[in-house]
N, CA, C and O atoms as CSV, one atom per row, in Angstrom:
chain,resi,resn,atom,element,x,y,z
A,1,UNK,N,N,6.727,-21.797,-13.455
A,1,UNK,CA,C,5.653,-21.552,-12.531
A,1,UNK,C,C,4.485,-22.462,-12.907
A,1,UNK,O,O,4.230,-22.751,-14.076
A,2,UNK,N,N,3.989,-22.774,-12.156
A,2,UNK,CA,C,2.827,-24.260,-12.277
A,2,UNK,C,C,1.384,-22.900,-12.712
A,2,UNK,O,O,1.221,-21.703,-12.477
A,3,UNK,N,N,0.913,-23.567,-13.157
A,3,UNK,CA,C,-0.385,-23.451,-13.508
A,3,UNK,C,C,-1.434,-23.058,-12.883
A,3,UNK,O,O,-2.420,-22.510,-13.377
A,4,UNK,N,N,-1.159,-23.452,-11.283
A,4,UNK,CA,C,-1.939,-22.961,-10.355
A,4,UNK,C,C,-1.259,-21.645,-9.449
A,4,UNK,O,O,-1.898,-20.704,-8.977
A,5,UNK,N,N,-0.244,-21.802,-9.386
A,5,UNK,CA,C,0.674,-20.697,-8.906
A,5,UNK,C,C,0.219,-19.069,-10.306
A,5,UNK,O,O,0.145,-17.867,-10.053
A,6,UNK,N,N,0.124,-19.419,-10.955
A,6,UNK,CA,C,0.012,-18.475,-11.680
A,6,UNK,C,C,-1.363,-17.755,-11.933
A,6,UNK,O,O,-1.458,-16.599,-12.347
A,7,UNK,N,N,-2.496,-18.646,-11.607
A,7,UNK,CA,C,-3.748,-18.192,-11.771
A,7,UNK,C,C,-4.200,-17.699,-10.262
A,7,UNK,O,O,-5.273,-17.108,-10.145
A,8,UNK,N,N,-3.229,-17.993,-8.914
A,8,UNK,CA,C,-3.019,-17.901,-7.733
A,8,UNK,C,C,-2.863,-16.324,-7.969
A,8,UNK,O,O,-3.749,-15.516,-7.689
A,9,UNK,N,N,-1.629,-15.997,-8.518
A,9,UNK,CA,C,-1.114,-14.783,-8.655
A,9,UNK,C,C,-2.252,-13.897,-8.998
A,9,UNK,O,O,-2.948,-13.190,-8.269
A,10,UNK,N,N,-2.281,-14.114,-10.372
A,10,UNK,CA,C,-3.311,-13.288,-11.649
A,10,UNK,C,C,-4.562,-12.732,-10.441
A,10,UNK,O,O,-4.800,-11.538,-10.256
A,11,UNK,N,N,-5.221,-13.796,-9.751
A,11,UNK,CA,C,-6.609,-13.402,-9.196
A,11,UNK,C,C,-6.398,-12.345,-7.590
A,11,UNK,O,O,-6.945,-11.318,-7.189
A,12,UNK,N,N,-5.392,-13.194,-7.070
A,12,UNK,CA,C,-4.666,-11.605,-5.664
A,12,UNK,C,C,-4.200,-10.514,-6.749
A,12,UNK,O,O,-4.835,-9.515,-6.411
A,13,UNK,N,N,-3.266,-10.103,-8.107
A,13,UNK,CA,C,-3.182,-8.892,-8.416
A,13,UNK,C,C,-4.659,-8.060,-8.715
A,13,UNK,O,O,-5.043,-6.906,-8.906
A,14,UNK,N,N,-5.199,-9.402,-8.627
A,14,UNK,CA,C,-6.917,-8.191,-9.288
A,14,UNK,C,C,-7.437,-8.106,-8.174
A,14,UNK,O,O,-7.853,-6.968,-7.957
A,15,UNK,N,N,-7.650,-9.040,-7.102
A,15,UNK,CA,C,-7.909,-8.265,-6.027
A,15,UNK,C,C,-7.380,-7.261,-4.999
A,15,UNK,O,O,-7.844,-6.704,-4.004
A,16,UNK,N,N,-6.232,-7.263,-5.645
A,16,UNK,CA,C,-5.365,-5.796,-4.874
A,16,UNK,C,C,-5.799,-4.595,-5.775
A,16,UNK,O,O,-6.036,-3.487,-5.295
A,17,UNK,N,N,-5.869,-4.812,-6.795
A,17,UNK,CA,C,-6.703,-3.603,-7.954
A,17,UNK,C,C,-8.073,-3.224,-6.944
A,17,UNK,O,O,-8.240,-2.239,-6.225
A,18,UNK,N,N,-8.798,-4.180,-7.143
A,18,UNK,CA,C,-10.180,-3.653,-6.178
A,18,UNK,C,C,-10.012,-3.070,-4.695
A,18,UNK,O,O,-10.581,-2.067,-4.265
A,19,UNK,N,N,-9.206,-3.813,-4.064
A,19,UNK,CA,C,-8.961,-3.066,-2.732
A,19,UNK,C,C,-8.153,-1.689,-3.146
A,19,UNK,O,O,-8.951,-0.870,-2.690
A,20,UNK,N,N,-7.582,-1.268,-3.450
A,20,UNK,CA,C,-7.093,0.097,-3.915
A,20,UNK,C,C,-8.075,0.610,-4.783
A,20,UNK,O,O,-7.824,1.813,-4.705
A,21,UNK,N,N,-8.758,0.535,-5.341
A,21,UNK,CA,C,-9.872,1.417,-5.898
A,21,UNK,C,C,-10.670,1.467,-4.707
A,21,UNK,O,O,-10.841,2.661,-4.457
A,22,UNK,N,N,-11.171,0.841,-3.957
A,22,UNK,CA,C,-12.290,1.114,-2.956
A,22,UNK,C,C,-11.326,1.578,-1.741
A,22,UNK,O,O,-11.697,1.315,-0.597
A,23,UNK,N,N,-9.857,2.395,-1.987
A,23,UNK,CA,C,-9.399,2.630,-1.228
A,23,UNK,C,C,-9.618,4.400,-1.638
A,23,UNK,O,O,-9.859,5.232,-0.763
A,24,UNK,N,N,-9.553,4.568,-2.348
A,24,UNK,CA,C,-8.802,5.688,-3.482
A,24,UNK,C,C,-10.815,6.088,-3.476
A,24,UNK,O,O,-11.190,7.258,-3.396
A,25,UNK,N,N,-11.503,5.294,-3.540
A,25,UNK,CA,C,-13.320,6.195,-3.361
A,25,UNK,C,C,-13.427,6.591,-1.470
A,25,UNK,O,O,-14.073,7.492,-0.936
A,26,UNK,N,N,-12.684,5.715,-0.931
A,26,UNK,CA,C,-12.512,6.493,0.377
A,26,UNK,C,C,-11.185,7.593,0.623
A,26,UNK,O,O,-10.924,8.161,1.684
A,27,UNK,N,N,-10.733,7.666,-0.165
A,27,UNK,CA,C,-9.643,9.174,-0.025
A,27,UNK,C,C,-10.785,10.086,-0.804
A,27,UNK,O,O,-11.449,10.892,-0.153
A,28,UNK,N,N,-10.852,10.029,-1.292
A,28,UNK,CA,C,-11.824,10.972,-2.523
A,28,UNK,C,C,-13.080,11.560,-1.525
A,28,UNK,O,O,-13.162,12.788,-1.502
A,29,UNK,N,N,-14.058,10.809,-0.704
A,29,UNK,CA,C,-15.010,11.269,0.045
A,29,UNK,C,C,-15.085,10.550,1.505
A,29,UNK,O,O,-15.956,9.955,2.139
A,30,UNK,N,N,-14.094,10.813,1.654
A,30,UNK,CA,C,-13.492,10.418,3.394
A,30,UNK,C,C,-14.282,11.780,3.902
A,30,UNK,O,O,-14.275,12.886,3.362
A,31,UNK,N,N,-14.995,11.342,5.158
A,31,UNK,CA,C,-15.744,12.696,5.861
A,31,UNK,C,C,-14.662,13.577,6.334
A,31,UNK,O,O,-14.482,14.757,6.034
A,32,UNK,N,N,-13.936,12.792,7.154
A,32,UNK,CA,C,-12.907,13.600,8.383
A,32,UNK,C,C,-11.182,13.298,6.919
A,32,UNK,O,O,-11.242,12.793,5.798
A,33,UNK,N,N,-10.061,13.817,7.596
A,33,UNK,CA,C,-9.278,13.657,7.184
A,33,UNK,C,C,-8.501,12.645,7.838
A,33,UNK,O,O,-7.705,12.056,7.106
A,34,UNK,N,N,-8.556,12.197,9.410
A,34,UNK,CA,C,-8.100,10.816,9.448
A,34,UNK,C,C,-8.870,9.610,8.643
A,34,UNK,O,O,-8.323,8.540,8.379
A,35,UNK,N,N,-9.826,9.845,8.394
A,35,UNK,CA,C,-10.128,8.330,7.579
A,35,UNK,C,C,-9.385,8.595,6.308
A,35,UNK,O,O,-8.950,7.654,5.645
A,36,UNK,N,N,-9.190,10.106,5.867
A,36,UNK,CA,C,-8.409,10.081,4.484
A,36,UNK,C,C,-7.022,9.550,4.290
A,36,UNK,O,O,-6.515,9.223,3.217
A,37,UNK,N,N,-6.400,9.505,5.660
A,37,UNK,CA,C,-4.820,9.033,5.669
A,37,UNK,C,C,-4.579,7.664,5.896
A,37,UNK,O,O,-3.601,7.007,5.542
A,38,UNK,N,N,-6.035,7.138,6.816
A,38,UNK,CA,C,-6.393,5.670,6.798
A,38,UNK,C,C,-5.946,5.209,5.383
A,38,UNK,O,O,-4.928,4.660,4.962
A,39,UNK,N,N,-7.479,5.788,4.620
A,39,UNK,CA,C,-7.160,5.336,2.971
A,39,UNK,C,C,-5.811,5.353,2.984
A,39,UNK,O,O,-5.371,4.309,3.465
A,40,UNK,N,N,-4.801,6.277,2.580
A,40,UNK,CA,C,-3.859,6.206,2.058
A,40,UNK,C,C,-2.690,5.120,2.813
A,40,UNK,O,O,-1.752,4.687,2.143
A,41,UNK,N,N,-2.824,4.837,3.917
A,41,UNK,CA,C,-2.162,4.069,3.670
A,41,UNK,C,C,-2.335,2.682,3.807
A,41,UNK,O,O,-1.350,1.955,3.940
A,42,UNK,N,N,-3.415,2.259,3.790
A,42,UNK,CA,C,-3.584,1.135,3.538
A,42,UNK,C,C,-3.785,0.796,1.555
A,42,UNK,O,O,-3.805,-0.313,1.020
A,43,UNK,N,N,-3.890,1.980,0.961
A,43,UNK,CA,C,-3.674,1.785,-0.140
A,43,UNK,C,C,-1.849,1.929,-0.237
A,43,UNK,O,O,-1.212,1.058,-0.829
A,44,UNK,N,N,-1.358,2.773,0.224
A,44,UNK,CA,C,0.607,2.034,0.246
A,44,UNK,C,C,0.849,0.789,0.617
A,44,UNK,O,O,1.825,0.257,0.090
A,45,UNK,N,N,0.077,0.024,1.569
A,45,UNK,CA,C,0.247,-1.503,2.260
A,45,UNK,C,C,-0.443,-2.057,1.319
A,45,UNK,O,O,-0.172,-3.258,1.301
A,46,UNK,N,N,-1.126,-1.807,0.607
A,46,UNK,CA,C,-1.902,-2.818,-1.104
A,46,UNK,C,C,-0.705,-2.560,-1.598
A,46,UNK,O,O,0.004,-3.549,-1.410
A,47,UNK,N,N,-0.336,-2.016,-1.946
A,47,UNK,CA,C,0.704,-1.837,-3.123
A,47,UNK,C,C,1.884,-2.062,-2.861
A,47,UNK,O,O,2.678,-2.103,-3.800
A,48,UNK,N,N,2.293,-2.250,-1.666
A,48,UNK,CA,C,3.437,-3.063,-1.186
A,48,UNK,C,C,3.395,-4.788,-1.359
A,48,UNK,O,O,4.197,-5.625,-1.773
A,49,UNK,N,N,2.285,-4.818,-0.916
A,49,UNK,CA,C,1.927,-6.835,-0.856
A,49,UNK,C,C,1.709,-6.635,-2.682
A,49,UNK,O,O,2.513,-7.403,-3.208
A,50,UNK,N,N,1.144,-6.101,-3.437
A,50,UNK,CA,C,1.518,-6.295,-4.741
A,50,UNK,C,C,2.365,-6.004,-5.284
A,50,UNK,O,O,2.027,-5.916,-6.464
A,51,UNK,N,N,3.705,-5.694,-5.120
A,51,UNK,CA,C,4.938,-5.670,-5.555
A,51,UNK,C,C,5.449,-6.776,-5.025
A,51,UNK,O,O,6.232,-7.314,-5.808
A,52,UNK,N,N,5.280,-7.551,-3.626
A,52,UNK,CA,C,6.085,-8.718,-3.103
A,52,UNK,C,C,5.600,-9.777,-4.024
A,52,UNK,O,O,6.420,-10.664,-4.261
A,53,UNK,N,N,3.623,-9.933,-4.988
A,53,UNK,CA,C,3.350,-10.568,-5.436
A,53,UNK,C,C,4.354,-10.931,-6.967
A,53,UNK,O,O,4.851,-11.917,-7.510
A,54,UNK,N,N,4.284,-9.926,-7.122
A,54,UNK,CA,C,4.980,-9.612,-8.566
A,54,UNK,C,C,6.656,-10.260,-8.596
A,54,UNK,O,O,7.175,-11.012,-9.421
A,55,UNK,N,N,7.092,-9.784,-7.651
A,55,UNK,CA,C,8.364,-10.536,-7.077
A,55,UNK,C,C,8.339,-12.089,-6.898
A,55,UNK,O,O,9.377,-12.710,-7.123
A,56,UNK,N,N,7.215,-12.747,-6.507
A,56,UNK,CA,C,6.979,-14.207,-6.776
A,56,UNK,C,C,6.476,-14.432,-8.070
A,56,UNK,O,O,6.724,-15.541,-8.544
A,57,UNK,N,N,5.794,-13.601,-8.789
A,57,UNK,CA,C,5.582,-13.441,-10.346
A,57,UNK,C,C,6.940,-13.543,-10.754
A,57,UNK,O,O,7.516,-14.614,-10.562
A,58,UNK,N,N,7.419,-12.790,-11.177
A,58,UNK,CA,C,8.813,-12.173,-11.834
A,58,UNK,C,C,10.344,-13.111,-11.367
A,58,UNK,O,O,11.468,-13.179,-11.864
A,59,UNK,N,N,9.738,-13.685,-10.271
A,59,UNK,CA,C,11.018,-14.306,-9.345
A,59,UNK,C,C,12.626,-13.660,-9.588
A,59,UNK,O,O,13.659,-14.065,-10.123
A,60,UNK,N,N,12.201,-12.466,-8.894
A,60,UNK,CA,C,13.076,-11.092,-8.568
A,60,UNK,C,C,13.542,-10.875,-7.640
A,60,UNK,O,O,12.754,-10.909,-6.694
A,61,UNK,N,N,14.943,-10.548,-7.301
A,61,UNK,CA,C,15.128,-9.885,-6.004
A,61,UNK,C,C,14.610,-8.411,-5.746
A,61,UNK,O,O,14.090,-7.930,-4.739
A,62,UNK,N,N,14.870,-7.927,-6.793
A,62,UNK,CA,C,14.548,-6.250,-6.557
A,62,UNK,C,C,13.186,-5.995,-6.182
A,62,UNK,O,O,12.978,-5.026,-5.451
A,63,UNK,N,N,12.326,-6.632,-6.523
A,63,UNK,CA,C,10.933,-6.455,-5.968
A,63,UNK,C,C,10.895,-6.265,-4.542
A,63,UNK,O,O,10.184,-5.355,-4.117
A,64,UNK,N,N,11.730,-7.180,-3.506
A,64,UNK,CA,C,11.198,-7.324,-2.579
A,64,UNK,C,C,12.797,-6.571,-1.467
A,64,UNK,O,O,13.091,-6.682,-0.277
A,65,UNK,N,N,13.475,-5.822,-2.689
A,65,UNK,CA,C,14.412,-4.710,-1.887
A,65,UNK,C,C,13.651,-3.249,-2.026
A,65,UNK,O,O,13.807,-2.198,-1.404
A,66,UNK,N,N,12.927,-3.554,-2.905
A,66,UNK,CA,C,11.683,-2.372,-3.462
A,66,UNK,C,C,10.890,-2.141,-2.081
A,66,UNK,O,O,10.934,-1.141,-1.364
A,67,UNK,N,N,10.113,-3.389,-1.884
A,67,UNK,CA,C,9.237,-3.138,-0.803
A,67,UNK,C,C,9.849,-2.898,0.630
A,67,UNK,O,O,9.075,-2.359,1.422
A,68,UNK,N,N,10.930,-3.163,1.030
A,68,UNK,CA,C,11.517,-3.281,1.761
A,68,UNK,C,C,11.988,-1.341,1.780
A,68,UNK,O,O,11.912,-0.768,2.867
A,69,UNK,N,N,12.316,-0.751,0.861
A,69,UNK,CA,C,12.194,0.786,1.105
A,69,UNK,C,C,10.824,1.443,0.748
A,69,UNK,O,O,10.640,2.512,1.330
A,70,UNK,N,N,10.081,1.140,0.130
A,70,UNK,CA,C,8.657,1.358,0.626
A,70,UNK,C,C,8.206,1.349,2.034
A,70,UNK,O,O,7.707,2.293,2.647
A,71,UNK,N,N,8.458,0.113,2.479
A,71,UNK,CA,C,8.011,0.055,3.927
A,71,UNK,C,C,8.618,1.028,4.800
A,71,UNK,O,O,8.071,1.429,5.828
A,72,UNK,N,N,9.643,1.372,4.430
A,72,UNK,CA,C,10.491,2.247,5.598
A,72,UNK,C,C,9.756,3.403,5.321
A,72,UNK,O,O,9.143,3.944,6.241
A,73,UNK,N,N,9.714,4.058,3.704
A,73,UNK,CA,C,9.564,5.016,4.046
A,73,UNK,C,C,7.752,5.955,4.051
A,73,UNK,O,O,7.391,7.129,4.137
A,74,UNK,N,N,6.836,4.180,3.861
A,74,UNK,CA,C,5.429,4.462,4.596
A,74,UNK,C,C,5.449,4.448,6.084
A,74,UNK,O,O,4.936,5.510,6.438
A,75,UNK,N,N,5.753,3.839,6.986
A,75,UNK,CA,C,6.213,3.875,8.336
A,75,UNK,C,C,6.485,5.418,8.228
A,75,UNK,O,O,5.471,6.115,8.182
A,76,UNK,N,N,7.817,6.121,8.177
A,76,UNK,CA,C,7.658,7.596,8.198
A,76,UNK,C,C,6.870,8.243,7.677
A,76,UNK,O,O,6.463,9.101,8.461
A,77,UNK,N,N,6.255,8.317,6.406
A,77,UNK,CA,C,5.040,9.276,6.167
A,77,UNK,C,C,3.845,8.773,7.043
A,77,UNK,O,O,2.978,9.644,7.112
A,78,UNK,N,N,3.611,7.923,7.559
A,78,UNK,CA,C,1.802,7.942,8.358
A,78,UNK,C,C,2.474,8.074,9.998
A,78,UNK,O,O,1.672,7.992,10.927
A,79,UNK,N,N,3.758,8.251,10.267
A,79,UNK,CA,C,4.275,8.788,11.362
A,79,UNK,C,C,4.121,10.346,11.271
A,79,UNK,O,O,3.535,10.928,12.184
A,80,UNK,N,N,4.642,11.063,10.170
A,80,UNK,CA,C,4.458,12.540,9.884
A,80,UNK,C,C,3.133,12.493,9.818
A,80,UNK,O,O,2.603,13.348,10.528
A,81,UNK,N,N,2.375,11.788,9.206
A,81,UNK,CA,C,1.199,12.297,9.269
A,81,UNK,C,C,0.021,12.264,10.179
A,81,UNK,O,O,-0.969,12.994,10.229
A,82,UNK,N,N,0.531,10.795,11.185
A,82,UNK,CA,C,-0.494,11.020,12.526
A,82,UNK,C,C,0.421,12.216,13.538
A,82,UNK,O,O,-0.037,12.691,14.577
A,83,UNK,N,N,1.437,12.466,13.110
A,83,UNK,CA,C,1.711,13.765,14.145
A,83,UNK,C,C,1.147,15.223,13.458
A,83,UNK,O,O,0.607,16.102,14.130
A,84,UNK,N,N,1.345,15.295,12.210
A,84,UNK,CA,C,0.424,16.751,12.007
A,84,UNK,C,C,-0.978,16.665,12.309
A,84,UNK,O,O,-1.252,17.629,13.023
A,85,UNK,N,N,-2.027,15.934,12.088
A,85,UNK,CA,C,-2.929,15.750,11.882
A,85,UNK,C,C,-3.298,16.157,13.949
A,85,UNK,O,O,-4.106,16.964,14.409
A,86,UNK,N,N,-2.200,15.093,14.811
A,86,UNK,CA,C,-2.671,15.863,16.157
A,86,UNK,C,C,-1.997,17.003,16.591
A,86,UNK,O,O,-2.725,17.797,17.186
A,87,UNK,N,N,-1.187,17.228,16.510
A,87,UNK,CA,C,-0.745,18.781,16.537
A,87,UNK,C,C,-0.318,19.840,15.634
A,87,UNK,O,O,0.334,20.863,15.843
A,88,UNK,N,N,-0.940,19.261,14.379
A,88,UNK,CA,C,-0.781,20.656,13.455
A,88,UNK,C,C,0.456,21.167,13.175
A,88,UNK,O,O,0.638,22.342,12.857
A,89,UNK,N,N,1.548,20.116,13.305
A,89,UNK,CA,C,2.813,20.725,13.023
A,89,UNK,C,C,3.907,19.320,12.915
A,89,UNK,O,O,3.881,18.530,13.859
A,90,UNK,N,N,4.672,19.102,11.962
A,90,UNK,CA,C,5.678,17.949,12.248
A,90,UNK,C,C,6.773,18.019,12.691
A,90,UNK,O,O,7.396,17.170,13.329
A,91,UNK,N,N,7.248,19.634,12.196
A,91,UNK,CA,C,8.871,19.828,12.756
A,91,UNK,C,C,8.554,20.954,14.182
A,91,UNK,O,O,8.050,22.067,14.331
A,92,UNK,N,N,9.052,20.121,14.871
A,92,UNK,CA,C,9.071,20.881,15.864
A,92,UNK,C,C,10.124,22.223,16.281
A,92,UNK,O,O,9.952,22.839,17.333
């Protein structure tokens, strides 16, 4: 890995650190509870693009079969969760 590829890396994993902390102070004192599920999943979509990073870090396949069931199964939880949140119930 070149020299610049790597300090490339190093500075997006720290800025995915900061975007998930200033994700995680808006779950914590989110007014309403949709902005709280906002947070959450855009803190799962940080942490997905930093596992694909790590996978160009690591030059891994599993990283990015990792994210690849992550994604599926954030897609279903903020599906369950914009349906409880409007009707108060998921299983119908």
């Amino acid at each position: 890995m070149t020299p610049l590829l790597s300090w490339a890396v190093a500075a997006t994993l720290v800025l995915y650190a900061v975007a998930i902390v200033l994700a995680l102070v808006r779950v914590l004192r989110g007014p309403r509870a949709q902005d709280r599920v906002l947070a959450l999943d855009f803190m799962f979509i940080v942490a997905l693009l930093a596992m694909m990073v790590l996978a160009i870090r690591y030059d891994s396949r599993m990283y990015f079969e990792g994210a690849l069931l992550m994604a599926l199964f954030g897609f279903v939880g903020s599906a369950a969760l914009a349906k409880f949140l409007l009707r108060g119930e998921v299983i119908e």
